[in-house]
C-alpha positions as CSV (number, residue, x, y, z in Angstrom):
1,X,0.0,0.0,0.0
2,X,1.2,3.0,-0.8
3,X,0.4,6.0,1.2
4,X,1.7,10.0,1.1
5,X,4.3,10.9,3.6
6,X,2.4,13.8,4.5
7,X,-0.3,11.6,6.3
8,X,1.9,11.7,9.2
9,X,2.8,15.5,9.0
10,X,3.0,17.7,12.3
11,X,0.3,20.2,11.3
12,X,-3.2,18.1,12.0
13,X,-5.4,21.0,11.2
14,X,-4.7,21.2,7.6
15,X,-7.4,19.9,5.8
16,X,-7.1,16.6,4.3
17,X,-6.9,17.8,0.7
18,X,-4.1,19.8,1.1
19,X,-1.9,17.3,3.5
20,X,-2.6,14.4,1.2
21,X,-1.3,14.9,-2.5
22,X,-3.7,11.8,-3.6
23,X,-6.9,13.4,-2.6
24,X,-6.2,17.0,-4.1
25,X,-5.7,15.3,-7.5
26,X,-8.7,13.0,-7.8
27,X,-10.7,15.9,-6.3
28,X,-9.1,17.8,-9.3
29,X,-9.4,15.6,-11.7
30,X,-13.0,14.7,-10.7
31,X,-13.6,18.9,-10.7
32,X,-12.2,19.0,-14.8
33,X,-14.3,16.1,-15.8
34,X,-17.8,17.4,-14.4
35,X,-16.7,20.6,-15.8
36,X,-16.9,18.8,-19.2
37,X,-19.6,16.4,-19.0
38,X,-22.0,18.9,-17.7
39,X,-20.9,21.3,-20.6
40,X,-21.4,18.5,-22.9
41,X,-24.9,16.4,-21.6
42,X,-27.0,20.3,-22.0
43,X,-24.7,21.3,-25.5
44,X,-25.7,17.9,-26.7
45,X,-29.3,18.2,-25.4
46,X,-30.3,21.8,-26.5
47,X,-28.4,20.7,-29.8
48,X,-30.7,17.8,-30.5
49,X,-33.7,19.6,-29.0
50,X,-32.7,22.5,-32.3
51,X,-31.8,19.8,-34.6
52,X,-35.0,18.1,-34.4
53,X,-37.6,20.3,-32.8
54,X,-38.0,19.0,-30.1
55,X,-38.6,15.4,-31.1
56,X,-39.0,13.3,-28.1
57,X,-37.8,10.1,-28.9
58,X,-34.3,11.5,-30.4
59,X,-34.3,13.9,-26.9
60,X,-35.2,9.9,-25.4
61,X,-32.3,8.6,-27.0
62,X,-30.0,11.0,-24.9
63,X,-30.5,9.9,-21.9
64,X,-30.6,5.8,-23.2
65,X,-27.1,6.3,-24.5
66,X,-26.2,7.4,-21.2
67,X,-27.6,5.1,-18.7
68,X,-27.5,1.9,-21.0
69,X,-23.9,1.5,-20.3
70,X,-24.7,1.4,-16.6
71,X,-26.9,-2.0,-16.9
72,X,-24.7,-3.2,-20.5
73,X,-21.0,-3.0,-19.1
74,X,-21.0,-2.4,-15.7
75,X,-20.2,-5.7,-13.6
76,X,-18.1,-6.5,-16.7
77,X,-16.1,-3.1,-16.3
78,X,-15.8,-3.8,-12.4
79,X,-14.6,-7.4,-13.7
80,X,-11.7,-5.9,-15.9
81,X,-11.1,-3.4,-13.3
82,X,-9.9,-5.9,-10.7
83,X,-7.7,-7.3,-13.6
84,X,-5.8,-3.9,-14.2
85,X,-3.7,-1.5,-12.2
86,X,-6.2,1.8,-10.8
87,X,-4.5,4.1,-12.1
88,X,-3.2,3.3,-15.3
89,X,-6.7,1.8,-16.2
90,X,-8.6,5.6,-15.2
91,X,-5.8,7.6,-17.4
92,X,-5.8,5.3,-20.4
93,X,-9.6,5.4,-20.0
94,X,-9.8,9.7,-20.0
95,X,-6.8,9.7,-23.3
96,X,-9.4,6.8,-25.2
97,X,-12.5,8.9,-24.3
98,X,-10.5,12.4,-25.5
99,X,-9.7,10.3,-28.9
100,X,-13.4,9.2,-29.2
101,X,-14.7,13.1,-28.8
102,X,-12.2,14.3,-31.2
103,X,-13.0,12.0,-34.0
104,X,-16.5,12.5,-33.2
105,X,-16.1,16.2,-33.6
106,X,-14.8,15.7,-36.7
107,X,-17.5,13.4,-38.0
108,X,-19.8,16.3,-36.5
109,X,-17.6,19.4,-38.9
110,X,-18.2,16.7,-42.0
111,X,-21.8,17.2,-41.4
112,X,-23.1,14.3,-39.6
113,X,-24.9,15.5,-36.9
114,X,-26.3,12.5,-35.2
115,X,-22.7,11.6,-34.2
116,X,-23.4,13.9,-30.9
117,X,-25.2,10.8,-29.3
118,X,-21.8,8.7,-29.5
119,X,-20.2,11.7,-27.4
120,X,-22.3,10.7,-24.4
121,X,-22.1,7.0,-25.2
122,X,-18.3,6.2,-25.6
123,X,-17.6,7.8,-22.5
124,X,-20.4,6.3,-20.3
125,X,-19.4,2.8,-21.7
126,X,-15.8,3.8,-20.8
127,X,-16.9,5.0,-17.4
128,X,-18.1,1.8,-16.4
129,X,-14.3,0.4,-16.2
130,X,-12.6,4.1,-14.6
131,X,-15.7,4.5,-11.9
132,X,-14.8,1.2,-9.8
133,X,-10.9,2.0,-10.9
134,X,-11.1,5.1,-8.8
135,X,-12.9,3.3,-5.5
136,X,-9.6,0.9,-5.6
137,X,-7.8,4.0,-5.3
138,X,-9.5,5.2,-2.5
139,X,-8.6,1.9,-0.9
140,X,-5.2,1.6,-1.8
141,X,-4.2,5.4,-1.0
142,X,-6.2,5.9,2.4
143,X,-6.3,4.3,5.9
144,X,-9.7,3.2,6.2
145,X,-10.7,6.0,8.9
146,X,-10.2,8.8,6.2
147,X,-12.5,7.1,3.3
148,X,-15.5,8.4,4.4
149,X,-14.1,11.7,4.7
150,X,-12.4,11.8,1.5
151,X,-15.6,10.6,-0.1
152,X,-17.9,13.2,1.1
153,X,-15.6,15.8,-0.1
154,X,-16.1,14.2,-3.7
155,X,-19.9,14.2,-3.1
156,X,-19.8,18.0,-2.5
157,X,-17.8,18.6,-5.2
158,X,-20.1,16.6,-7.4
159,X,-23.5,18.7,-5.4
160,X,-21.7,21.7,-6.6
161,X,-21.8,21.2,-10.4
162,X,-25.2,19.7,-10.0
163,X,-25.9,23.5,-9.2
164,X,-23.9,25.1,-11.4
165,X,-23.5,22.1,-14.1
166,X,-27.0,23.1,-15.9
167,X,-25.7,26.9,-16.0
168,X,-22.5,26.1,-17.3
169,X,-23.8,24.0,-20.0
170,X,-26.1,26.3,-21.5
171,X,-23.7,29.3,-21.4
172,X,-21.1,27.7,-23.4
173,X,-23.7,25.9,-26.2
174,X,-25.6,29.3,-26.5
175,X,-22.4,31.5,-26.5
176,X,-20.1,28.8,-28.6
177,X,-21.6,26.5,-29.9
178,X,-21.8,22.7,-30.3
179,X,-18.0,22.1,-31.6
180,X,-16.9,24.4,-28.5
181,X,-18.5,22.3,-26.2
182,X,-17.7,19.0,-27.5
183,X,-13.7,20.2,-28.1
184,X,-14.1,21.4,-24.8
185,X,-15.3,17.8,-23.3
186,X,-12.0,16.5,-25.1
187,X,-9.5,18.7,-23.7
188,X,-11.2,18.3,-20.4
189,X,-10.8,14.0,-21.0
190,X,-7.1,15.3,-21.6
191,X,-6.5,17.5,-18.8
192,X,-8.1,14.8,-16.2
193,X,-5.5,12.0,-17.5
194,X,-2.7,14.3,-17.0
195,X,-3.6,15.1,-13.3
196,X,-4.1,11.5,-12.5
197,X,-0.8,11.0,-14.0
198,X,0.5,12.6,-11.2
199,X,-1.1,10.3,-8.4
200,X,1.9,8.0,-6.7
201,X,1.8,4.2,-6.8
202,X,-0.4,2.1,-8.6
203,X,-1.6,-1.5,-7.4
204,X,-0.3,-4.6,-9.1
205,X,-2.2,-6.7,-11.0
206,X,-2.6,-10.0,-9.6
207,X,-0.8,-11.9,-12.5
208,X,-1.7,-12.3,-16.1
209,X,-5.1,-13.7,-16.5
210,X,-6.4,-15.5,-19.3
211,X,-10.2,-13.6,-20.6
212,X,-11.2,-17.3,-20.6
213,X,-11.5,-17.0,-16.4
214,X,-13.5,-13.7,-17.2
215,X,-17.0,-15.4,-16.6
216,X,-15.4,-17.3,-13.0
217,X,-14.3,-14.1,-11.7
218,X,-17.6,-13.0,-12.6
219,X,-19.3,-15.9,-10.9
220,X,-17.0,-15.7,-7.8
221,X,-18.3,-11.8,-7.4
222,X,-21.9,-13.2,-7.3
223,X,-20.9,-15.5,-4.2
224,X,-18.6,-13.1,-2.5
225,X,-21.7,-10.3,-2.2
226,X,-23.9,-14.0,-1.2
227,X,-21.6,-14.4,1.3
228,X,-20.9,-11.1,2.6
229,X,-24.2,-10.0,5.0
230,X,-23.1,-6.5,5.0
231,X,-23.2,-6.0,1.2
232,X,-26.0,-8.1,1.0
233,X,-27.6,-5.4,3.2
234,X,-26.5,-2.8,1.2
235,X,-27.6,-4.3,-1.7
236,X,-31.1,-4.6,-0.6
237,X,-30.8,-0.6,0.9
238,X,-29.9,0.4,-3.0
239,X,-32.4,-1.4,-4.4
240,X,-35.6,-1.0,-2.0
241,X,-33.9,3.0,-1.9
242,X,-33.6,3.6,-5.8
243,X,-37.5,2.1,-5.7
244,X,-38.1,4.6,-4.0
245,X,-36.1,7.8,-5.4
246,X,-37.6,6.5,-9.2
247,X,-41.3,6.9,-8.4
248,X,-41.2,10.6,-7.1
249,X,-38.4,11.7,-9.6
250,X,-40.4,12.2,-12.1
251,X,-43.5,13.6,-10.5
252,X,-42.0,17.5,-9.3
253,X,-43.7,18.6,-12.0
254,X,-46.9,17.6,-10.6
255,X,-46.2,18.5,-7.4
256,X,-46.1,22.3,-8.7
257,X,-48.6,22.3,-11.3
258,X,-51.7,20.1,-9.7
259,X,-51.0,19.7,-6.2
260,X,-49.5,23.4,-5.6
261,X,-51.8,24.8,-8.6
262,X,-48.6,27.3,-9.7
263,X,-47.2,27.6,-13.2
264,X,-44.6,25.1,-14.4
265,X,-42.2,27.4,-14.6
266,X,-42.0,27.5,-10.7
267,X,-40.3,23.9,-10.4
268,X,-37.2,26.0,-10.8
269,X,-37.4,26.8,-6.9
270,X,-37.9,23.3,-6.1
271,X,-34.6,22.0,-8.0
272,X,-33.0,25.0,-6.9
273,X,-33.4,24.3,-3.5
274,X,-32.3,20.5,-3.7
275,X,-29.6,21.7,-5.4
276,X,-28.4,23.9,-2.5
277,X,-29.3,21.8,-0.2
278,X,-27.5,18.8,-1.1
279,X,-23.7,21.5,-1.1
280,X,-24.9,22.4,2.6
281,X,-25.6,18.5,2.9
282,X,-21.7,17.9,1.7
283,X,-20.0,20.1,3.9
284,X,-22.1,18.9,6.7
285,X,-21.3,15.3,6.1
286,X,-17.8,16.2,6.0
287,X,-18.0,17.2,8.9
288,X,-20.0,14.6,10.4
289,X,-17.6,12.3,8.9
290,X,-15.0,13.2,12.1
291,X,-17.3,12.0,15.0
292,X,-19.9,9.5,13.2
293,X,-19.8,6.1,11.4
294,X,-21.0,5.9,8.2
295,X,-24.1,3.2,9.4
296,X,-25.3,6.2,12.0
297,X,-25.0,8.6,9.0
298,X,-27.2,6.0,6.5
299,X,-29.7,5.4,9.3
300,X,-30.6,9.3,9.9
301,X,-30.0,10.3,6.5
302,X,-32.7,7.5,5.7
303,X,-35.2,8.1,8.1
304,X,-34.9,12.0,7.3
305,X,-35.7,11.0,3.7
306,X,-38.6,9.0,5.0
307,X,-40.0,12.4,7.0
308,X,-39.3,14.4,4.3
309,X,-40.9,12.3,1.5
310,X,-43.8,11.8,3.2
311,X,-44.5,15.3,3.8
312,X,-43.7,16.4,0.2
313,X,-46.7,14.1,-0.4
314,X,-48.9,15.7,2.7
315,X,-48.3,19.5,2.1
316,X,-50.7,21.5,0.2
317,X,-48.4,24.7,0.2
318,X,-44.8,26.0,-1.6
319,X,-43.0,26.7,2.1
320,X,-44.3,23.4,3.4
321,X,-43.2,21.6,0.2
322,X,-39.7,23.5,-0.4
323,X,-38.5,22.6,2.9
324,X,-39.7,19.1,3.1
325,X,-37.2,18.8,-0.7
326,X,-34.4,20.8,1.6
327,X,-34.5,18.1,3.3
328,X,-34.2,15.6,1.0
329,X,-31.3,17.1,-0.6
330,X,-29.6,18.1,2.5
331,X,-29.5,14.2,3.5
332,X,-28.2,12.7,-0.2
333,X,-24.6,13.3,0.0
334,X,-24.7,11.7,3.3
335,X,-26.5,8.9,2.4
336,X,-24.3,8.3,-0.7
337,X,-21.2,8.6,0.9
338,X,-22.4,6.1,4.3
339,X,-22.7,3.4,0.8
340,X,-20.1,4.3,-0.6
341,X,-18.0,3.9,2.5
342,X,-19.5,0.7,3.2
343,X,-19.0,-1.1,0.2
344,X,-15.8,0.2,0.8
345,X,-14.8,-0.6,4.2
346,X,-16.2,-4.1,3.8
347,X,-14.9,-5.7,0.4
348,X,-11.4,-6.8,-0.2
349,X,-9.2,-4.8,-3.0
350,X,-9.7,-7.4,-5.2
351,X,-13.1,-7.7,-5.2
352,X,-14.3,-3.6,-5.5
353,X,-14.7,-3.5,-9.1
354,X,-17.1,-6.1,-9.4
355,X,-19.0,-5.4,-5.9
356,X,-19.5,-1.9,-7.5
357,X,-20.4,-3.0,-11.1
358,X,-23.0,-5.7,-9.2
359,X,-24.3,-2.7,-6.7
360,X,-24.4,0.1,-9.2
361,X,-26.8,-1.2,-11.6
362,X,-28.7,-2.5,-8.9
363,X,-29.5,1.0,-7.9
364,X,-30.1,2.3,-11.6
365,X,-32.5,-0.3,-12.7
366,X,-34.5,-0.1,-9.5
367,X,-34.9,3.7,-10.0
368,X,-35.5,3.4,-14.2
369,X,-38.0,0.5,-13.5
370,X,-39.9,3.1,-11.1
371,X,-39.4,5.9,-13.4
372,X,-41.3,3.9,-16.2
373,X,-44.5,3.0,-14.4
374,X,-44.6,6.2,-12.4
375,X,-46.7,8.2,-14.9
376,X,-49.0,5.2,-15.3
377,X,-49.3,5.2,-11.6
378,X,-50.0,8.6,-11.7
379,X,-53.1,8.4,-13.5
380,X,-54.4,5.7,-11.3
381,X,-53.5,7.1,-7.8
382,X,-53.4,10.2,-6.3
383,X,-50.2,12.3,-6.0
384,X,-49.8,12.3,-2.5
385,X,-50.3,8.0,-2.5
386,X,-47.3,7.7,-4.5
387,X,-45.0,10.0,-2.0
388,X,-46.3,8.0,0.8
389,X,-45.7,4.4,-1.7
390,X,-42.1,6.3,-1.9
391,X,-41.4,7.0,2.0
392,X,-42.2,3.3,2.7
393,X,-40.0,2.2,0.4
394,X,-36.9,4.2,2.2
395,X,-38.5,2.8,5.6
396,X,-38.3,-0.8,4.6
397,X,-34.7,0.3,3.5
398,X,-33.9,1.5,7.2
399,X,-35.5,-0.8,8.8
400,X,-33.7,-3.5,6.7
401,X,-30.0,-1.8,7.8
402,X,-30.7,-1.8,11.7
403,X,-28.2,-4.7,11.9
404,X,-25.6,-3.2,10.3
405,X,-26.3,-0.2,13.0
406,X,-26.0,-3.0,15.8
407,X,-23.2,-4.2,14.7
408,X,-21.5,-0.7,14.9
409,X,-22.6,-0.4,18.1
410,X,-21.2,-3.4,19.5
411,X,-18.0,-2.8,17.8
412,X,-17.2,0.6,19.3
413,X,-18.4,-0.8,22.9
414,X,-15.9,-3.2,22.4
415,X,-13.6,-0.7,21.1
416,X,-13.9,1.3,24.2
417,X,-13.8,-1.9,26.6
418,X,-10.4,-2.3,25.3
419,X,-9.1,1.0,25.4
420,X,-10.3,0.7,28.9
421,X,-9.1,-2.2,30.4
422,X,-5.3,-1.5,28.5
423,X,-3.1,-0.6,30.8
424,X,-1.5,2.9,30.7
């Protein structure tokens, strides 16, 4: 394991970014990438939306070459991922994305438009192999105390460009134009592989591996996460939790227009406020991170969501329903990061890419197959059913973790029993 000198420095209240050289570059390099993807998913959508007026199903296809990927490659990029070293694997996957965009930007100046959609495609498929490549950094570079910190500093970085993301996006495509922003995206692929170039120490692989044993290593994931009652747990938590998050994603909309009776324009307040929320969420969890365990984080950030959902669905007025969304957001990084850490904390180096390609779309589909019946729900049920359908579906999920919080619980008593009966 390879860990920065500076870990051990003499001046403790630093913050971690700046005493550990590791987390100020994948916080950079995390910073340049959502600074390119967010320029390029609105470019790419107002593009399509002016290409084709409006045409729904080509505006569909956006967000299918997306989040196919997730549920196409994923457990097989966390497969290869445990094959390859980290680091080498999330630079070579940036340089390959940055040569995909810049031939697709040429295809675009030759006049064939519908090339945009491969932009978004390449590097999601791509993705799938850096994504669980960057956890196994996080367990190779930090003591496992300082993972959930480091990971709730990513999460309000990522909160941040969730804000600003949508702004940024629609200033460069309406000032630049659609070459700007995709060149943009591949200088941005260019710049991240360059700072990750700079991160010490990679892992070594494990041997040379014939792609024969691809569908073993496969199978051995599936009975390590059997085996493993914490990630079984969590597994259940992502899915019963993404059941839930699909069915009300969609519906804000409603919320504003039917249940509120204001314009649809006014949904801007509502996003708005998750948006902020979820920053002030981050730095709280960072904080939080210091004196909590991720389980006590996952179990209020969970039951907050249940409170909060189900009065979304009970109030009948704008205050009542923005701050019942403020605290939905303010909860999300927390609850993300308390996974995150988790999956973490509890899967050996070898196994993270395919526990995160198993987990992942776990999550996804649960929330898409929601998404899709929501609107047919909708018309059968009233609004403020489906919120409540919602909140019991992130109660099940907290009732479900209580033995994960046990077990915390007797572990730090026992902690503290020893620290107690050592002698001084």
């Amino acid at each position: 394991m390879s860990l920065d000198p500076t870990l051990a420095g003499s001046r403790p209240a630093l913050p971690l970014w700046s005493r550990h050289r590791f987390i100020a570059l994948i916080l950079l390099s995390g910073m340049i990438l959502q600074t390119g993807i967010w320029i390029r998913n609105f470019a790419v959508l107002l593009y399509v939306t002016d290409r084709t007026g409006g045409d729904p199903f080509a505006i569909t296809f956006i967000a299918i070459a997306e989040y196919a990927p997730i549920f196409l490659f994923s457990f097989l990029g966390g497969t290869l991922a445990d094959r390859w070293r980290p680091k080498k694997t999330m630079v070579w996957c940036d340089l390959l994305s940055a040569l995909s965009v810049f031939l697709i930007l040429g295809t675009l100046l030759l006049g064939s438009w519908q090339a945009v959609f491969f932009s978004t495609l390449v590097s999601s498929i791509l993705s799938q192999i850096s994504q669980p490549s960057a956890m196994k950094l996080f367990k190779l570079h930090l003591p496992e105390p300082q993972i959930p910190l480091a990971l709730s500093m990513y999460q309000t970085m990522m909160a941040l460009f969730m804000m600003g993301g949508p702004v940024l996006g629609t200033w460069v495509y309406v000032h630049w134009g659609i070459y700007t922003a995709i060149g943009l995206m591949g200088t941005a692929f260019v710049l991240s592989a360059l700072v990750l170039s700079g991160i010490q120490g990679d892992a070594e692989p494990e041997g040379s591996r014939p792609l024969s044993e691809l569908w073993a290593e496969m199978r051995s994931a599936l009975g390590y996460v059997r085996t493993n009652r914490i990630l079984r747990i969590t597994g259940v938590c992502f899915l019963l939790a993404g059941l839930g998050m699909g069915l009300v994603n969609p519906l804000g909309i409603f919320v504003i227009i039917e249940k509120l009776g204001l314009p649809k324009e006014d949904l801007q307040w509502l996003t708005g406020v998750n948006g902020a929320a979820m920053l002030i969420g981050g730095g709280l969890t960072i904080a939080l991170t210091r004196k909590a365990a991720p389980q006590r984080i996952l179990f209020a950030g969970m039951t907050v969501s249940v409170l909060a959902i189900a009065a979304i669905g009970m109030s009948n007025t704008l205050a009542g329903v923005l701050t019942a969304q403020f605290f939905c957001g303010l909860v999300l990084p927390g609850i993300q990061m308390s996974i995150n850490a988790l999956m973490l904390s509890h899967t050996e180096e070898g196994y993270i890419g395919r526990v995160n390609g198993l987990l992942s779309p776990l999550f996804m589909g649960s929330i898409v197959a929601t998404m899709s019946v929501s609107g047919w729900l909708k018309s059968m049920l009233p609004l403020s059913v489906l919120y409540y359908i919602a909140a019991f579906f992130f109660a099940a999920a907290t009732l479900i973790m209580l033995p994960i919080l046990r077990a915390s619980r007797e572990e730090s008593r026992r902690q503290e029993s020893s620290v107690r009966s050592t002698p001084s």
